[in-house]
N, C-alpha and C positions, 0 to 999 in steps of 0.2 A: 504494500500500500504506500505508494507517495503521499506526503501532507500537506494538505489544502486546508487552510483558518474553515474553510466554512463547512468542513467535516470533523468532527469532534473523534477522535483519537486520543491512543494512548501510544507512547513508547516502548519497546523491548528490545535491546541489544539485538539485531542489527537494524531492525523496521520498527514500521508504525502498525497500529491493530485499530479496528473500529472499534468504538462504545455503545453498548446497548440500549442506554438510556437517555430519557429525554434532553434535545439542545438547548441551551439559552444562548440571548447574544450576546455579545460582547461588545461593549460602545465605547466609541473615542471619547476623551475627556473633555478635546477641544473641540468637538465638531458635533459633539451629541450621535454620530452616524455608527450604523454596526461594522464592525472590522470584520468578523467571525462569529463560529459558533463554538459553543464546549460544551461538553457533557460530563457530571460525575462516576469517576471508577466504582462499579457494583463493588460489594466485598467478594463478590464468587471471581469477579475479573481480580480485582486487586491480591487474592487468596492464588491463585494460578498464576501471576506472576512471579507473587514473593515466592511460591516455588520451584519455578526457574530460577529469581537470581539464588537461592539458596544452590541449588544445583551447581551453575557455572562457578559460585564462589569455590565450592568443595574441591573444582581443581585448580583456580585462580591462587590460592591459597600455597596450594602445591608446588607452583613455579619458582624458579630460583631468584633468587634479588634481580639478578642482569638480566633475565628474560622479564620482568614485569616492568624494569626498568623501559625496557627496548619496545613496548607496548605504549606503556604512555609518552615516549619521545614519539611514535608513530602517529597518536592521536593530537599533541602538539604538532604534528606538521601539517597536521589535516587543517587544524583550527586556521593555524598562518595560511594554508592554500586555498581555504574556503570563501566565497562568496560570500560575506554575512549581510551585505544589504538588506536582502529580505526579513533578514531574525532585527534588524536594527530599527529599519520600517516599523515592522510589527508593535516593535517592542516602543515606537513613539505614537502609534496610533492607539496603543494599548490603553497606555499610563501617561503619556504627557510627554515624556523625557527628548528634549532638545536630539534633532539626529547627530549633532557633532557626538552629544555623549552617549547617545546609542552605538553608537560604532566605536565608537574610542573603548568604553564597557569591553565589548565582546574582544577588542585587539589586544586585551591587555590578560587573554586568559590562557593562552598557550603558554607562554614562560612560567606558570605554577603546575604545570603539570613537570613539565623538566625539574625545576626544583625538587617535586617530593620524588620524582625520580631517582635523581641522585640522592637524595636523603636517606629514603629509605636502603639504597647500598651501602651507605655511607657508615649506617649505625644501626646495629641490630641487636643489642644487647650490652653486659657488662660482665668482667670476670673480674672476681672482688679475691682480695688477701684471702686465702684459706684459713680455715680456725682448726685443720691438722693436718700433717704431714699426708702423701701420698693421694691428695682430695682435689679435683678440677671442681670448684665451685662458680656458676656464674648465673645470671640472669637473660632469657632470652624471652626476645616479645613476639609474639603471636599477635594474627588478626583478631577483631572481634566475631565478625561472620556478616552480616547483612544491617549497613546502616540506613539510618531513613533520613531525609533531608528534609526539614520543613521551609522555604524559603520566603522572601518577601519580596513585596512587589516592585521595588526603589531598584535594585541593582542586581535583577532576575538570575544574569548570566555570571557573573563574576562573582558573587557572594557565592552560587551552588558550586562555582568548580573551584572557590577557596577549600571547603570542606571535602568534596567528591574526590579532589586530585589528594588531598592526603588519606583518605581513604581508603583510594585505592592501589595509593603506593604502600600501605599496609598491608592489602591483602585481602580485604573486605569485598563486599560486590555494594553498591547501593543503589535505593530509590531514592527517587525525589517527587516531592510533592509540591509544585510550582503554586506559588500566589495566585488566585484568581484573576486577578487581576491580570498578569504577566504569564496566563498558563500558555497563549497563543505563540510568544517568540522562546519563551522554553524550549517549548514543542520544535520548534522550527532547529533551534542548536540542535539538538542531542541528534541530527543525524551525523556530527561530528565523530560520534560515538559505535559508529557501525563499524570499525576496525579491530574493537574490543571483541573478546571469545563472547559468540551469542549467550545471551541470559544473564550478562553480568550488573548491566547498566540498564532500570527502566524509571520513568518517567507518567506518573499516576496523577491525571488531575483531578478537583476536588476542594471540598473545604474545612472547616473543623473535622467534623464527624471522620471521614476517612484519615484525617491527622490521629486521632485520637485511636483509631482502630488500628492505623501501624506502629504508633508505639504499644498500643498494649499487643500484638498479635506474637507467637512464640516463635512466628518466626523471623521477627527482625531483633536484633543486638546492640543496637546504638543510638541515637538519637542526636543530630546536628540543627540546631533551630536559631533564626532570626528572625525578629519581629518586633513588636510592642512588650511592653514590660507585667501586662494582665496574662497575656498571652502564654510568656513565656513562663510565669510563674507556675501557668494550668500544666504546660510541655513539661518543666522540671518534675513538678508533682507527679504525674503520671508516669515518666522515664522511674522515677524512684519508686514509686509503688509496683513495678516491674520489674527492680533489680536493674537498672539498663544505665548506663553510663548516658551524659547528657552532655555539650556545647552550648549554653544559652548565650546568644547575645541578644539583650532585651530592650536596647535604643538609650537615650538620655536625652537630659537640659543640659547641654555643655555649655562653661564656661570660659568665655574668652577675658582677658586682663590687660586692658590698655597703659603703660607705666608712664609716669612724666618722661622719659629718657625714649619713648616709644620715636623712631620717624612718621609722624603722622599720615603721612601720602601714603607709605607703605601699608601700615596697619590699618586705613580706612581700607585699600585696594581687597588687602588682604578679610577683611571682616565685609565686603559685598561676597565675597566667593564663600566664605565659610557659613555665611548665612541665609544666605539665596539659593547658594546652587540646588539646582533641581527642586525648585522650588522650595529650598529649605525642608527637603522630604529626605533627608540626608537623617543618618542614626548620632553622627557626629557634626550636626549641624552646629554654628555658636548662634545657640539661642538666648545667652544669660551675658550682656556683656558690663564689665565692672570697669569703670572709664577714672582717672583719678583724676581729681578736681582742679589740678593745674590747666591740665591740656583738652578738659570736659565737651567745651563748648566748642574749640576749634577742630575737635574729633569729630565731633558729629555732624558738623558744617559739611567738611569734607566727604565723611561717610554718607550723608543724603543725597549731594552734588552726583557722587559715583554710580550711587543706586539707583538716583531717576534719569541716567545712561543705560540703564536694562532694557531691552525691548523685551515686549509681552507678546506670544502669539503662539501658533501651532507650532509644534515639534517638529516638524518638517518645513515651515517657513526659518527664516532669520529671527532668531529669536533668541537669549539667553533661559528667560522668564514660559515657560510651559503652564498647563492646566492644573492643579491637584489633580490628584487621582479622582475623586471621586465627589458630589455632591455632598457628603458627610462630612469627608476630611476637609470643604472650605468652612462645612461648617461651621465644624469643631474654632477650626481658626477665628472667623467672624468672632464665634463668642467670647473667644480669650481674648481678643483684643476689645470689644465691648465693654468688656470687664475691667480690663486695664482701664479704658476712659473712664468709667465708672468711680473708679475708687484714685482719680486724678493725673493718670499718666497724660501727655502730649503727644500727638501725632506728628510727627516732622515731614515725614512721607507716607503716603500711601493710605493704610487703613482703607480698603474700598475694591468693590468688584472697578475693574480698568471699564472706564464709558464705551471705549470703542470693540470692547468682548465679551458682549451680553451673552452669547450663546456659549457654553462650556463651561468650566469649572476653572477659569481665572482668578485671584487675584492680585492686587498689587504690593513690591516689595514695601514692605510697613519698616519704620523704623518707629519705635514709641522711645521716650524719657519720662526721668520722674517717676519709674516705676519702683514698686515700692513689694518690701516683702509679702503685702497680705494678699496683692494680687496674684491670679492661678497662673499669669502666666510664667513666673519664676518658681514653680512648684511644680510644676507639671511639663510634660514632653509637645510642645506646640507641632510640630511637625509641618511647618509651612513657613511661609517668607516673611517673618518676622522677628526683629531684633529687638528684644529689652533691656534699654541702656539704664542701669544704675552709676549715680554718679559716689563716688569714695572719696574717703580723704585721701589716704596715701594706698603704696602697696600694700602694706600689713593688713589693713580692710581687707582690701579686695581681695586676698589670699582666702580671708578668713570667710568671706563671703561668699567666695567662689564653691568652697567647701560644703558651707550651710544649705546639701542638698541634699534627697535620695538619693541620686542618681551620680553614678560614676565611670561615665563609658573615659571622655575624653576631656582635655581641656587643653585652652594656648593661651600664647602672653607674645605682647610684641614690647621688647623692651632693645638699649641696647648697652644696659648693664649685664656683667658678668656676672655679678653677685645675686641680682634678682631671678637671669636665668637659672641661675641653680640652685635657689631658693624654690623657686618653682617646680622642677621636676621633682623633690627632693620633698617638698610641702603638700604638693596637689593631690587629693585622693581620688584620681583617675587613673585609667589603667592604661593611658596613651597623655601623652604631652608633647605638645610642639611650642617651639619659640621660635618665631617671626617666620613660619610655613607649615602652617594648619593644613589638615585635612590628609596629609601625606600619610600611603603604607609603604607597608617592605615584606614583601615574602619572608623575609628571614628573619623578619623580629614579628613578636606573639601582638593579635589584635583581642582585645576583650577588655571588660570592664571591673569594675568594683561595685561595692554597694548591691541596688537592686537592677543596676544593666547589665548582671550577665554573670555568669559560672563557666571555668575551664576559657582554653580559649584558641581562636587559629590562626593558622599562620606560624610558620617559625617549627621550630624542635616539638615546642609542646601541640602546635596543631598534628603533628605525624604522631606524637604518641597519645592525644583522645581519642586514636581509633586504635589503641595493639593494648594490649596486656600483656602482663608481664608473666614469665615463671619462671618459679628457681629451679638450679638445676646441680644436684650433686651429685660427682662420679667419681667412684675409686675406683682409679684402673688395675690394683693388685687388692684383688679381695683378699678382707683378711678379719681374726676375730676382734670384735672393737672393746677397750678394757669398761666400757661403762653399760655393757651389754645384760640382759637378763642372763644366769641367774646372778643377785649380789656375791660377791664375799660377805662370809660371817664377817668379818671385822671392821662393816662399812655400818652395823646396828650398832642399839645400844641395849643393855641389861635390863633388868626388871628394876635395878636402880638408878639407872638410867644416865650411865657410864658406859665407855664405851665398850662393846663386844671384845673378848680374847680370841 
């Protein structure tokens, strides 16, 4: 079966499979029009696949580091040779997302598959000091068996093959359960995936309900999830009431820290992209920014200047500025900002559906001040293009401030003291910090949060080992009798008066 949006399918290592049950559409965000249709995975469909991937895993599992290595380099060269226009299209008629970053997304997912490739050759255990003579003691790690990917709808393709590519340089096979939203240009990558051994890799659309029935189901083993922070609380619970190892990354209010020593051009530049991109629908978006009260007023001058340079339009025109996702999520936004006026913050820019894009789920980049701790939106995960400037006395505040959260994905500071830089990294209880270039990852360092955004985490050493477990492993290559063995010596008791044995 080839894939066409407007036949609702599933994935299975090497093809696509029709779904049995009823389609819905799929509507653009900008344009109100249907892209496609989807269907959700029956449990008898989703039940017949997990055993296939259980299957192919049984031998995946089996191959040597160099041969699985030499698999996912194969599937890295597909990704680089591949056409992704179409999954890029899709994936901006979807959800909103600008085509620059639609394609840009998808170009940056080959090179993490090379990484856990080599990774996984690189390091497969540890052989520790013996505690005796004549003993090869070591640790080696093992796959988990079948993980399930729950993913979201912001960064469809690159967040699943964050988790998927260490996966399956572990040794796992896995599903993935694409966002609603984003199940259409999911669907469209994963024939990337048709070089892998059939049954290793499928792709199940769907929504809670089929989330919730492949972690609990016996035959999946892992659990990989991004999302909202309600969400992932529900995904952790449920992975732990199954015994199942979990990945949560569960989004945040990140905060960004303006310092007097800050180059202000810079850090306005830098704080329109940290806070707008993709419509500020980013998990590390700078939603909380702590400005200090030297350079307050001329911060923000700047910062609004920059931001009403964003063009607003469809993801396939010229545009920075895309639709939200969805009629909900502007909602959600409208009222936090509502709120904010409310309890006396300033609108500097924006606040308001754009005049000229009544149709879609537009709105425009906000920047609020005067925002003050009792409003929701320094409390909660806004998820849209809006910045809340708190104004501080000095750094120390803003440190202190920046803290005074739940949430602990990420946070920046644009300073160009030394001493504050590493006050920062040093002080912030986030689980990422940049100074003066937000927003940045690395393959090879760990992404995830603190607090309540997130548990374990990917990317790095530690994303290869939340998918292996470990076993010890001890060998005496000269068997022989061992002196602390059943039965005791008399002489190891004591008497009846409880001295020691003759």
């Amino acid at each position: 079966m080839t894939f066409d949006p407007a036949t609702p399918a599933l994935y299975l290592a090497p093809g696509y499979r029709p779904l049995a049950a009823a389609a819905r559409p799929v509507v653009d965000p900008a344009t109100l029009e249907e892209v496609g249709r989807i269907a959700e995975t029956t449990w008898a469909e989703a039940e017949a696949v997990l055993r296939a991937v259980n299957a192919a895993q049984g031998v995946w599992k089996r191959l040597d580091a160099k041969s699985r290595a030499k698999a996912l380099h194969d599937l890295a060269n597909r990704i680089e040779a591949a056409d992704h226009r179409p999954a890029a299209i899709l994936m901006s008629r979807e959800m909103g997302k600008p085509y620059p970053e639609a394609i840009g997304e998808i170009a940056n997912c080959a090179p993490i598959f090379r990484y856990y490739a080599e990774m996984a050759r690189d390091e497969a255990g540890k052989v520790a000091g013996t505690t005796q003579a004549g003993s090869f003691q070591h640790a080696r790690y093992e796959p988990l068996g079948v993980s399930v990917h729950i993913m979201p709808f912001n960064f469809p393709v690159l967040l699943m093959c964050w988790t998927v590519a260490a996966s399956l340089a572990a040794g796992n096979g896995c599903v993935i359960k694409p966002a609603p939203a984003t199940t259409l240009s999911t669907l469209e990558f994963m024939k990337c995936f048709s070089s892998l051994p059939e049954g290793l890799v499928a792709c199940l659309p769907g929504g809670a309900g089929l989330a919730e029935a492949l972690i609990a189901s016996p035959l999946t083993h892992a659990v990989a999830f991004t999302g909202s922070v309600a969400a992932g609380r529900a995904v952790g619970a449920a992975a732990a009431g199954a015994m199942k190892p979990a990945v949560i990354e569960a989004g945040g209010s990140d905060p960004m820290i303006i310092s007097e020593s800050a180059p202000l051009d810079v850090a306005a530049a830098g704080a329109v992209t940290a806070a707008f991109h993709l419509s500020g629908q980013v998990c590390t978006s700078a939603e909380r920014l702590y400005v200090v009260d030297a350079v307050h007023d001329a911060f923000v001058a700047e910062f609004a200047r920059r931001a009403r340079m964003l063009r607003i339009g469809n993801g396939l025109a010229r545009s920075e500025i895309g639709p939200l996702v969805s009629e909900g999520a502007r909602a959600k936004v409208m009222r936090l900002v509502d709120d904010a006026r409310a309890r006396g913050a300033t609108v500097v820019t924006g606040g308001r559906i754009p005049p000229d894009q009544p149709r879609g789920w537009f709105y425009e980049p906000t920047i609020l001040t005067g925002c003050t701790d009792e409003m929701e939106i320094l409390r909660t995960e806004c998820f849209g293009p809006v910045a809340a400037v708190v104004r501080v006395k000095d750094f120390e505040e803003a440190i202190e401030r920046a803290n005074d959260s739940p949430f602990g994905l990420g946070a920046s500071v644009f300073t160009t003291r030394l001493d504050e830089a590493m006050e920062a990294a040093e002080r912030l209880e986030a689980g990422m910090v940049w100074v003066n270039n937000p927003l940045i990852d690395n393959d090879a360092l760990p992404f995830g949060g603190w607090k309540a955004s997130g548990l374990g985490r990917e990317l790095g050493r530690q994303g290869l080992d939340a998918f292996r477990r470990t076993k010890m492993v001890i060998i005496d290559h000269k068997p022989r009798m061992q002196g602390w063995w059943y039965p005791y010596p008399d002489d190891w008791f004591l008497d009846a008066g409880g001295r020691k044995a003759n």
